[in-house]
N, C-alpha and C positions, 0 to 999 in steps of 0.2 A: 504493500500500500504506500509505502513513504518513497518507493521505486518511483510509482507511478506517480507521485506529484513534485517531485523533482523533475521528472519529464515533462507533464504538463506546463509547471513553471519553465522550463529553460525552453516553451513551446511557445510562450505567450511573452517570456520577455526578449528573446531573439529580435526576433522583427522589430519591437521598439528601439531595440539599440543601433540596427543595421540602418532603420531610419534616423535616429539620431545621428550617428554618422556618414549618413546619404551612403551605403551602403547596398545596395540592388535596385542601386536608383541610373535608370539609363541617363548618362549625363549627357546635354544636348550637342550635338556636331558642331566643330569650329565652322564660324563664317568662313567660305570660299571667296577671294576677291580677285577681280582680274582688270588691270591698271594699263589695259593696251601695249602698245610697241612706242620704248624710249628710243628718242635717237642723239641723246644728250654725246655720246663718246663715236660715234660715226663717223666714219672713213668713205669718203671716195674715191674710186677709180674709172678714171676716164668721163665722170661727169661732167658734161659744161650746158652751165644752163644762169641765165642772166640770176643777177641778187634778187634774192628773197623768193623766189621760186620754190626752190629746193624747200627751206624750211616749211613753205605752205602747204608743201605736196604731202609732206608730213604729217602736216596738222590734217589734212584730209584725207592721209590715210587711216590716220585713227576713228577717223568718223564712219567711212566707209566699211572697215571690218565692225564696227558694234551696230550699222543700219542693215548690211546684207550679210546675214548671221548664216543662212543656207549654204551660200558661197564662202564665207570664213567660217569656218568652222571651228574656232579657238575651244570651245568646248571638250573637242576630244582629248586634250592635253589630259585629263585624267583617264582615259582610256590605255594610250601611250605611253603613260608615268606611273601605272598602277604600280609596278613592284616596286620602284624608287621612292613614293609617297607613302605605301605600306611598311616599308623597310625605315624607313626614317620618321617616322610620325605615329601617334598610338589613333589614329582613324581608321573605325571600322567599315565596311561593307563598303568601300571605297568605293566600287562599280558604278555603285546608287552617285554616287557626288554627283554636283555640278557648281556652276558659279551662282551666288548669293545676290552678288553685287559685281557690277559691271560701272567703274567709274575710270574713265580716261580723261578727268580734267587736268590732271598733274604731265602728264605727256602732251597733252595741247600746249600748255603754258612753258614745259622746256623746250617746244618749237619753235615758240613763237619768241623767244627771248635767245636761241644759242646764236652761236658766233660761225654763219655758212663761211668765212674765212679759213677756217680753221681745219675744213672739212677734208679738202681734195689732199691724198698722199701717192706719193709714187713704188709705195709698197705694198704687194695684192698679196703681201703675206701676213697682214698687220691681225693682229690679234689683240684686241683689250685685256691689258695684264690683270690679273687676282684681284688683285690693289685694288685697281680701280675700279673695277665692279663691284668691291665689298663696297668704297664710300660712296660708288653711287646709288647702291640699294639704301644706304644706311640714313645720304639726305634724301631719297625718295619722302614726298610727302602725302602720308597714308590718312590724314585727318586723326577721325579716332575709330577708324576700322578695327573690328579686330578679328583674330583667329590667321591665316593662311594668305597671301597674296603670290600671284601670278605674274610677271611683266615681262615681256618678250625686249630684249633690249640689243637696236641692230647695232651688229659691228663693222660692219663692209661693204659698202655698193658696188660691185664691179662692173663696171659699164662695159669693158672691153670683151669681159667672159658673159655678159647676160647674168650674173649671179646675187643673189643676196641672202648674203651670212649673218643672223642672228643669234642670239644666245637664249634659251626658254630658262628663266629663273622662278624656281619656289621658294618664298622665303617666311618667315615669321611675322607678320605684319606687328607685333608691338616690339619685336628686340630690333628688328630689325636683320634678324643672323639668315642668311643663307642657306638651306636647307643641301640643297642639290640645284646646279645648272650645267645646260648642255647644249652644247652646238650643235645648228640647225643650219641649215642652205635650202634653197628655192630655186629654178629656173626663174627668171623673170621675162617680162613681155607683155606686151597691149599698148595701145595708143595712150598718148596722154603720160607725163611724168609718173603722176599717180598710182595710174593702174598700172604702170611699166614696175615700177615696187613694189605696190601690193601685193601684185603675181605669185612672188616664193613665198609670202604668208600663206596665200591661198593653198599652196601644194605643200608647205611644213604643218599648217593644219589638216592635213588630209590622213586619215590612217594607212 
């Protein structure tokens, strides 16, 4: 008899405690965020196109991948990164993800202010060092997002090869730490600055 209400009791006080301690409680999924394509550290080759073009064709790139979502498909990036996002983050059923929030105001505004000066180089091997990637993720400005951000940040126009080379970065949206990034390329092509870049977005979103 005293078996059985020590059972009872550690029946009925369980669950109060597992609640006190938010214990068998599903805790809700981090916000997913995704901040468009920066072109803050970008290299040109063999671009020539009068001042202020280039930056603008930027700023409407980013408009153009979050208005025609069928054709950009940035979404499947968790399809793509499943084992790297499972492996390095405690999120479950990843499959199920998607984006939460889709804000590209912070990449409109580094377009509209970089230095197209600075752009064109004569090296199509150039790569964005560590470094630099880390502080550009770190002044990336998130608001007060939180959970997960996404930002495609290109690295290289190659006008001469048709090519453009991006980096897909997932990173921590409050520390700001870098999770995993990876280099990506695109065929490019179509009429118009614009669409002639947007192009390898289109085919590095594509599974």
């Amino acid at each position: 008899m005293k078996k059985t209400f020590i059972t009872l009791t550690l029946l009925l006080v369980l669950p109060l405690l597992a609640k006190g301690f938010g214990l068998g409680e599903s805790q809700p999924a981090p916000k997913m965020n995704f901040y468009g394509i920066d072109f803050t550290l970008v290299k040109t080759f063999g671009v020539k196109e009068d001042a202020g073009k280039t930056a603008l064709a930027f700023e409407e790139i980013n408009k153009l991948i979050v208005t025609e979502t069928k054709k950009y498909q940035y979404g499947n990036f968790f399809k793509k990164y499943i084992r790297q996002i499972a492996q390095t983050t405690d999120l479950g059923r990843i499959e199920t993800l998607g984006f939460d929030n889709v804000n590209i105001d912070e990449a409109i505004y580094r377009a509209r202010v970089m230095d197209e000066a600075g752009m064109p180089t004569y090296n199509k091997a150039y790569k964005i060092d560590d470094a630099d990637l880390a502080r550009l993720i770190k002044s990336f400005n998130t608001g007060s997002d939180t959970g997960y951000g996404v930002v495609y940040v290109a690295e290289l126009l190659n006008k001469e090869d048709g090519i453009g080379n991006f980096i897909a970065v997932f990173f921590d949206v409050r520390s700001k730490k870098i999770i995993f990034a990876d280099r990506v390329a695109g065929k490019a092509g179509g009429f118009g600055m614009r669409n002639y870049w947007a192009s390898p977005l289109e085919k590095i979103f594509k599974m």
